[in-house]
C-alpha positions, 0 to 999 in steps of 0.5 A, a space after each residue: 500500500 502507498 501512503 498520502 504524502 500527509 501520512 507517509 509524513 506523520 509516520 515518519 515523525 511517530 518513528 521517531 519515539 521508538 515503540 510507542 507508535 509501531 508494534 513492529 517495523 511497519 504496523 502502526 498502533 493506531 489507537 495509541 496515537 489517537 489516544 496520546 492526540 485526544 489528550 494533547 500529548 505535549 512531546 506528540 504534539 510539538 513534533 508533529 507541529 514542527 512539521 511545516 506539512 501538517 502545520 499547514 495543512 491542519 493548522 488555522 488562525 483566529 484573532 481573539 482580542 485582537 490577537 492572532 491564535 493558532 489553532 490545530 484542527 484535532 479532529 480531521 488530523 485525527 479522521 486520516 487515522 479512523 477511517 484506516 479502520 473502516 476501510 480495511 475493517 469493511 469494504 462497504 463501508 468505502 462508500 459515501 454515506 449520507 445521513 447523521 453526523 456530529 463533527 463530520 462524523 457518521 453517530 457510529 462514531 459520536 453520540 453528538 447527531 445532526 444532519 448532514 450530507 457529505 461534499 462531493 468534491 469530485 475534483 476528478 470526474 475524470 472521462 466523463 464517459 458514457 457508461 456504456 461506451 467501452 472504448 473511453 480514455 477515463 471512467 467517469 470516477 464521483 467519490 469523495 476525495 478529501 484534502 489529505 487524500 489529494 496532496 499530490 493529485 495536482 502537482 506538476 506531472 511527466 510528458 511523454 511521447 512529444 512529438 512536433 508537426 509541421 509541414 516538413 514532418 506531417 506524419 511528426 517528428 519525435 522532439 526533445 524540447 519546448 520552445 513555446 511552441 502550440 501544445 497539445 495534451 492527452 489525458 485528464 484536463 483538470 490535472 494537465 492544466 496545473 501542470 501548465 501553471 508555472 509555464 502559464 500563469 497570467 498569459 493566456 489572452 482567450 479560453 474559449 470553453 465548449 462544457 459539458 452541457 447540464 441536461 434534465 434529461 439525456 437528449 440524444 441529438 445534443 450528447 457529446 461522446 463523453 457523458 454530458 448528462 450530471 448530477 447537478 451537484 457533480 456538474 458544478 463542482 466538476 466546472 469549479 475546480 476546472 474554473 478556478 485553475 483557469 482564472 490563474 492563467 489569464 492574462 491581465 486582460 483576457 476573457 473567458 467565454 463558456 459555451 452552456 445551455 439554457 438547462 444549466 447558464 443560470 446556475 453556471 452564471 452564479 458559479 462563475 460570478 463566485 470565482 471570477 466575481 460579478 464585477 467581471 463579468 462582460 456579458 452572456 451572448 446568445 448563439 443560435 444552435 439551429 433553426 427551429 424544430 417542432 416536436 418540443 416540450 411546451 410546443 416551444 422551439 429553444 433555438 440557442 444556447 449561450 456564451 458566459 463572458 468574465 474577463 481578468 480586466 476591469 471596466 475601462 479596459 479593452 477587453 473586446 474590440 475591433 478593427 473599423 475599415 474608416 474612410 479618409 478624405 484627402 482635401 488641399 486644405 489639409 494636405 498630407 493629412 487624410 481626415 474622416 467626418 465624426 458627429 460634434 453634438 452631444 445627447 444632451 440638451 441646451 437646457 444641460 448644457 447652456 455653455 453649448 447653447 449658441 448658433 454655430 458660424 461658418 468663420 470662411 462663409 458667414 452662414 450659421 447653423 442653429 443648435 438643436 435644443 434636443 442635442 447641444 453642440 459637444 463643442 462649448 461657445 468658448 471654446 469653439 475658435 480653438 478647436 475650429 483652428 486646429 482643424 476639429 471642426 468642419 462645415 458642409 459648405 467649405 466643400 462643393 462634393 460634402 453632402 449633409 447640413 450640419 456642421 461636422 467634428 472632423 478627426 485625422 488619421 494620425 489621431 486615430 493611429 495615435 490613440 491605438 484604440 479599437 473601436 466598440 464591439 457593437 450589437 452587429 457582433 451579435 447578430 452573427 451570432 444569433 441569426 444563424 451563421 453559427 449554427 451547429 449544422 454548419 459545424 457538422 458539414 466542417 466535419 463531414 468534410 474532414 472526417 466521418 461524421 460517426 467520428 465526432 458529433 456537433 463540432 462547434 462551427 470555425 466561424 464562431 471562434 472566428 469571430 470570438 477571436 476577432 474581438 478579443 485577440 491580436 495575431 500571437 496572442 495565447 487562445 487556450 480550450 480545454 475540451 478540445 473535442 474537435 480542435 475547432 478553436 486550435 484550428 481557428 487560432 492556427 489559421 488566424 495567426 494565434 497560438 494556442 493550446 488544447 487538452 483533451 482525455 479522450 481517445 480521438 484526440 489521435 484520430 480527429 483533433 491531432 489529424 484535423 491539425 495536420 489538415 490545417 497545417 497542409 492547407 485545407 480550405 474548409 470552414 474559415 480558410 478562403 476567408 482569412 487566405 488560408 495557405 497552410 503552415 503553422 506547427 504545433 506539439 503533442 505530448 501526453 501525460 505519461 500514465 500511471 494507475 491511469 492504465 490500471 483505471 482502463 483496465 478495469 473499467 474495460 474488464 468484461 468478466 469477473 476473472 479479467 477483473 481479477 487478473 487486472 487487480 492481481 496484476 496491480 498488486 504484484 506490479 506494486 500499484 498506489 493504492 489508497 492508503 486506508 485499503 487493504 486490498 488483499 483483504 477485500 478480495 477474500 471477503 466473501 461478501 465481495 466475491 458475491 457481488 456484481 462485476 459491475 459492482 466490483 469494478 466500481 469498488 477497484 476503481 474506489 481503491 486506486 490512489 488518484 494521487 498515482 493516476 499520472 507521474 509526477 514531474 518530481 518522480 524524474 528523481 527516481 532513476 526506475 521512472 527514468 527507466 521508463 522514458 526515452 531520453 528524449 521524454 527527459 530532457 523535453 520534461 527539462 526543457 518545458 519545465 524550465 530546466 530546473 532541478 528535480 
């Protein structure tokens, strides 16, 4: 059995006071410590709180009469040692339970009883498989995993098989560094992307996000290939975690746009403003997903789905914009500075702005334009001879081929290439959106196009991204997607000139998301290529998240019979699998009460047992010359490469 990081680290400490803890080399006595951590032990305590580990992690400081008390949180420290009972005493009771408690324990264990019902962390939800497809990359795992339990989950983990393709090397070149380069990632998107977190921290200027859809029931045209339909309370939690990790990586001014549906945009708009804070929110944008249907619920047609939008940015910044095409005129009286007609009043009326109130003279012709009373003059009387003699303000019968009969604010060119603003994003933006030019069927033909249409369903449509990319973007900014799918966004960013990175769990990462990339790459002409000159190039690395228990985890999961369950499990224990450190695996597979139960139910129980600690190597397990052993050195010295060099 393999131990958490928290308790390898007590035990390490209870060895230091000889037999008290340990009836032998390895056999803790359990109940002595949570005896001697009951009554405070002083010599126990002090040790363990000099441990900066479990001072961290169990400690907590208060403020009483203004001054600052810390506080050892007893009781869960002392729940890492109960819980070791239940689960090698009785495997049944590994299960979640939901029922009576007091202190966060089941009234087996206290006589204090209030109700309770137990947080579903589910920080993995791993493949989000349907439960009857066997070909998925990850099972679809929904258990309590407690704080002490996933000290390791998130930390930086090992890539293998890197591999860089560009149009020399189509079919991919082995390469053994990083260079900034597009990336894309196999395996589970929540741990890949704190992998990412030192390298990207603060730089990615878009994610774009096509989540998993919240149903209230399983709708066959809109099911993704992974398992869209949640319990409610595991679909948020599952975004939340995955949310928080993204917020870190936004730069300063980046936006976020998070494609849901009306089954589940409400409840994610008050998750999303609980991580990104309502004050950054941007705005929810419609899309339409089709043009009408007639057998629906209510006889009611709901023809689009939505796009959430936070930013990292504040108010006045420019989080959206867009480059206007603007007309110049070139006249003598200002040669070598082209200029463009603006509007010079104002919205409010003569009676707001009596210092605008006045009749506005041609200084060349003599005649005179009336104020409106409605819309002052944006120009003060005062100030007028100014801005008239630095050219800002125009009449209609200074020239023979000016239309109009008001006067004008006139703006020159190098003014408005002086500023470097991008003009507003405006409702016409949205009608793009919503007047179907982004519908789904349109994403459909992309693919079928590409591929079999059997290959991937209901890809989100290049011009979508596209136009995303346009009022949010520059060429070279960061565009990250961590449902990759398709890799619609990746091939987007690739043909407008963004980098990007994509990650993605599932298996057809191989077969669709990397081969629709070598497509772009050799100069497809689908989806927004003839409208951006698409003519090919680009390049971008693939690597993936090098396994651990990961393997076991699809083994079972595709286990058939009780006895390839068997064998995978006996395989696992003589490999020297990570199991959770409160199972006694051996132990559970002679219970007969376990050898009476469902396969189904087995391969959920071996699921439960596997250390999700373990589920892929840890970059600190470069250290180990074993792990070495299973790299090339080119794994080596690419991990080297993309973390920085630094020391292991």
């Amino acid at each position: 059995m393999i131990d958490s990081k928290i308790m390898e680290t007590t035990k390490s400490i209870l060895k230091e006071f000889g037999n008290t803890y340990f009836s032998d080399k390895d056999t803790l006595k359990r109940n002595k410590v949570i005896e001697d951590l009951d009554a405070y032990t002083p010599m126990l305590m002090k040790a363990l709180l000099a441990n900066q580990l479990i001072h961290d992690t169990y400690t907590e400081s208060i403020v009483i009469d203004d001054k600052s008390v810390e506080i050892f949180k007893l009781n869960e420290f002392i729940e890492m040692f109960t819980y070791k009972e239940y689960w090698q005493d009785s495997y049944t009771k590994f299960e979640n339970k939901i029922g009576l408690t007091a202190g966060g324990k089941f009234i087996d264990e206290t006589a204090d009883v209030v109700l309770d019902f137990p947080f579903k962390d589910t920080v993995l939800k791993a493949g989000m498989t349907k439960e009857d497809q066997k070909d998925a990359d990850e099972p679809f795992l929904h258990e309590t995993i407690a704080k002490a339990e996933i000290d390791q989950l998130l930390e930086p983990k090992i890539f293998v098989n890197a591999t860089k393709y560009d149009k020399e090397n189509l079919e991919g070149v082995s390469t053994d560094k990083f260079d900034d380069e597009n990336l894309i990632i196999k395996g589970n998107n929540l741990i890949a992307l704190h992998s990412l977190k030192e390298r990207y921290t603060g730089r990615v200027k878009l994610i774009y996000l096509d989540v998993p859809y919240f149903f209230k029931k399983t709708i066959a045209e809109d099911a993704f290939k992974y398992n869209s339909n949640f319990h409610f309370s595991a679909w948020l939690t599952f975004l939340k975690n995955r949310l928080e990790i993204a917020k870190e990586l936004l730069s300063e001014k980046g936006s976020i746009w998070i494609n849901i549906s009306e089954d589940g945009m409400h409840y994610l708009k008050v998750l999303a403003d609980s991580i990104f804070t309502s004050d950054k929110f941007v705005g929810t944008i419609p899309r339409k997903t089709r043009n009408g249907k007639s057998d629906v619920p209510y006889n009611l047609s709901q023809d689009f789905d939505w796009i959430l939008v936070y930013t990292a940015g504040l108010e006045n910044d420019e989080i959206m914009g867009r480059e206007v095409k603007r007309q110049y005129l070139e006249t003598e009286d200002f040669p070598n500075r082209p200029w463009r007609k603006a509007d010079l009043t104002s919205q409010r009326t003569v009676q707001e702005r009596p210092n605008s109130n006045y009749t506005m003279v041609n200084p060349k012709t003599g005649k005179g334009y009336p104020v409106n009373p409605k819309r002052s003059w944006a120009v003060a009387k005062d100030t007028f001879q100014e801005w008239y003699e630095n050219g800002g303000i125009g009449f209609p019968d200074d020239y023979a081929f000016m239309s109009g009969d008001r006067p004008f604010r006139r703006i020159f060119k190098d003014e408005d290439n002086a500023k470097n603003k991008s003009s507003a994003v405006y409702s016409d933006f949205l009608l793009k959106l919503s007047n179907g030019k982004t519908i789904n069927k349109l994403g459909n033909d992309q693919i079928d196009n590409l591929f079999d249409r059997d290959d991937f369903d209901y890809a989100k449509p290049e011009e979508l991204l596209s136009e995303i990319m346009k009022v949010t973007t520059t060429e070279h900014d960061m565009v990250l997607d961590f449902f990759m799918g398709s890799a619609t966004t990746q091939a987007v960013a690739m043909k407008m000139n963004r980098r990007f990175i994509g990650i993605e769990q599932m298996d057809y990462i191989k077969t669709v998301s990397v081969e629709r990339l070598k497509k772009v790459i050799a100069g497809e002409q689908g989806g927004i290529s003839k409208d951006v000159n698409w003519q090919g190039g680009g390049s971008f690395v693939y690597a993936e998240l090098m396994e651990k228990n990961q393997g076991y985890l699809k083994d079972i999961q595709h286990a058939e019979t009780t006895k390839q369950l068997e064998d995978v499990v006996n395989r696992m224990i003589a490999g020297g699998a990570d199991f959770d450190f409160r199972v006694d695996v051996e132990k559970v597979m002679q219970d007969p009460e376990y050898q009476a139960m469902s396969l189904a139910d087995k391969k959920q129980l071996m699921i439960k047992v596997i250390d999700k600690n373990q589920l892929y190597y840890a970059y600190s397990d470069m250290e180990d010359r074993d792990v070495q052993e299973l790299m090339s050195e080119s794994d080596i010295a690419f991990n080297k490469s993309f973390y920085g060099e630094r020391d292991l």
